[in-house]
N, C-alpha and C positions, 0 to 999 in steps of 0.2 A: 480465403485463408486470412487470418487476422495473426497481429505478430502483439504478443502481450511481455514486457519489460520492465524487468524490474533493476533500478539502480541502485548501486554501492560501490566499495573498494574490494577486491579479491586479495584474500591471505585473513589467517587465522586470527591477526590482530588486529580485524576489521570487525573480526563477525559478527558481534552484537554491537555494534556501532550505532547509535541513532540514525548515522546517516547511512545503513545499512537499510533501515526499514523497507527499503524496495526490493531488495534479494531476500531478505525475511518472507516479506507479502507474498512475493512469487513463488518460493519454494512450499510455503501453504497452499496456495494454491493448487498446483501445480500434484502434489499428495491428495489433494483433495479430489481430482478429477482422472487420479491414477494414471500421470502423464506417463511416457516411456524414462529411464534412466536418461540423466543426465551426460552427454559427453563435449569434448572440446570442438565446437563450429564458431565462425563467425566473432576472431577473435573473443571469445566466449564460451557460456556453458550454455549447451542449449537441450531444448525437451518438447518432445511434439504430443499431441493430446489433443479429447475432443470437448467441448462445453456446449452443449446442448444442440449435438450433431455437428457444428463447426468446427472447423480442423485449425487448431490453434500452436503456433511454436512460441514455448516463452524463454527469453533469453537474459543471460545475466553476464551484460559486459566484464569482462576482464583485463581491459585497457586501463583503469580506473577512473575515477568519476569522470573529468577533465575533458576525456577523449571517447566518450561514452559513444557518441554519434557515429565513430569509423565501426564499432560493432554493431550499432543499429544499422545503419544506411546500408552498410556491407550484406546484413541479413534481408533488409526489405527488396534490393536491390536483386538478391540471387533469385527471392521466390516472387517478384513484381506486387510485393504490397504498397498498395498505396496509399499516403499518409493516417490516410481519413480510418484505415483498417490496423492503425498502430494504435496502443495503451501504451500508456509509461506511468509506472508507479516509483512513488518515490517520497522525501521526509521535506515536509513542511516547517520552517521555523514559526510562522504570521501565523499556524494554526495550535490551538489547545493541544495535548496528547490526546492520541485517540480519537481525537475529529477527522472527520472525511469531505474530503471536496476533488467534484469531478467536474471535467469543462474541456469543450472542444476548443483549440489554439489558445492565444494569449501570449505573454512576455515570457522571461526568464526569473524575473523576480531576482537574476544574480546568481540564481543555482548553476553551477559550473558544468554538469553534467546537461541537465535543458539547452543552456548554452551551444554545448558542443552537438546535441540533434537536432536542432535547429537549424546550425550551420550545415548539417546531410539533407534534414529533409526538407527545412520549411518548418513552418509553424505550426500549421494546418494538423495534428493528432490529437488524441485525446489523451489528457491528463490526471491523474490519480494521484491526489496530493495528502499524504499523510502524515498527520499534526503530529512533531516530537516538543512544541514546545519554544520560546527564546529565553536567552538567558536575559540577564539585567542591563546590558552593554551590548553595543556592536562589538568592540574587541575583544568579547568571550564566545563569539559564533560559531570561530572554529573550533576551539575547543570544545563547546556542548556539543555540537555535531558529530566528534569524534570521541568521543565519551561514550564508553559501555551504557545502556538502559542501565537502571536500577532494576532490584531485586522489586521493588515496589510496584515496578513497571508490568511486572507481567499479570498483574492484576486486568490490566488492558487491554496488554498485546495480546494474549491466547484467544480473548471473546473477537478482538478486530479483526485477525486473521480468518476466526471461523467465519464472522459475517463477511467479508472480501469474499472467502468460497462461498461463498451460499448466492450471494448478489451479483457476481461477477456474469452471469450467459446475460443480466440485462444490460450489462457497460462489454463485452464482446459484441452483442444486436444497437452497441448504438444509441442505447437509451439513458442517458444520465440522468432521468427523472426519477426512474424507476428504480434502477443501484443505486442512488440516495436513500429512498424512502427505504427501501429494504435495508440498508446496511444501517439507518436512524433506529430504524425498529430493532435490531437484534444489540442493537450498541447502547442503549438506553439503558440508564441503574435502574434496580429493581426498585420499585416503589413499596417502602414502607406499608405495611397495615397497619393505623391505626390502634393502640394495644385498647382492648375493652376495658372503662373504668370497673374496678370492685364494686358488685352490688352491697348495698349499704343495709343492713337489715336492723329495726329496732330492736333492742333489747326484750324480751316479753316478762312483765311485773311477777313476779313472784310473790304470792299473801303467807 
């Protein structure tokens, strides 16, 4: 069983949060693999489902960011996943909007919510870090972070969310080679054609 994680703050005046982007990701997902409804487990919301025959629960703490880890640990703990079998998605400041980066353990980077699963489980999971962007200053961080997207923004978000679903059975199997290149591929602008120059035709002499 693999336990898939998506972080934010619960309440309405979170929901389009930048630093929601992880309960965003998940509930795409999550649609996208026709999990069960959503109900209250695991100081959270949780939803079980399958991604390419694996049986998957994804959960969206409700502790708020801070304390994210007493809903993970709580949930890995009842069903014996072990770390290496958890994803955590969640918003990136160090990365562009709309960039993706995936990687087995590492730091906190100072994410409050990493912080706190860290302290449950260890270090030891995989991570799913998605770019909202920094602002110009350290002392605007929290503030962009708790900042609605823009309306501009879902030019992004709708195409990242579908490639997270489309990419996701290779980062549940383990593979962050492979969830990368796939989720590059479907996240890439379209490339221009070329517009053909006007054929040039001489005038023909009239006597």
């Amino acid at each position: 069983m693999r336990l898939l994680v998506g972080l934010g703050n619960p309440g309405a005046e979170y929901a389009f949060n930048r630093h929601n982007i992880g309960f965003l990701a998940v509930d795409a997902i999550a649609e996208h693999f026709r999990f069960s409804p959503w109900r209250a487990r695991f100081q959270g919301d949780a939803s079980e489902g399958f991604i390419n025959g694996m049986k998957v629960l994804a959960l969206k703490p409700r502790t708020y960011m801070n304390l994210s880890g007493q809903s993970v640990g709580e949930a890995a703990r009842f069903f014996k996943i072990a770390p290496e079998n958890v994803v955590v998605v969640y918003d990136e400041i160090e990365l562009a909007p709309g960039k993706v980066k995936a990687k087995m353990g590492g730091g906190s980077a100072g994410h409050n919510g990493i912080k706190s699963i860290d302290s449950h489980l260890g270090s030891d999971y995989w991570r799913v870090r998605l770019g909202v962007g920094r602002p110009d200053t350290k002392e605007q961080v929290s503030d962009h972070v708790l900042q609605n997207f823009a309306k501009s923004d879902m030019d992004w978000l709708g195409p990242l969310f579908d490639a997270l679903s489309d990419a996701m059975p290779w980062m549940i199997a383990g593979n962050e080679n492979k969830f990368m290149t796939r989720v590059a591929l479907l996240t890439q602008p379209e490339k221009k054609k070329p517009e053909k120059p006007e054929s040039k035709t001489e005038p023909t002499e009239t006597k």
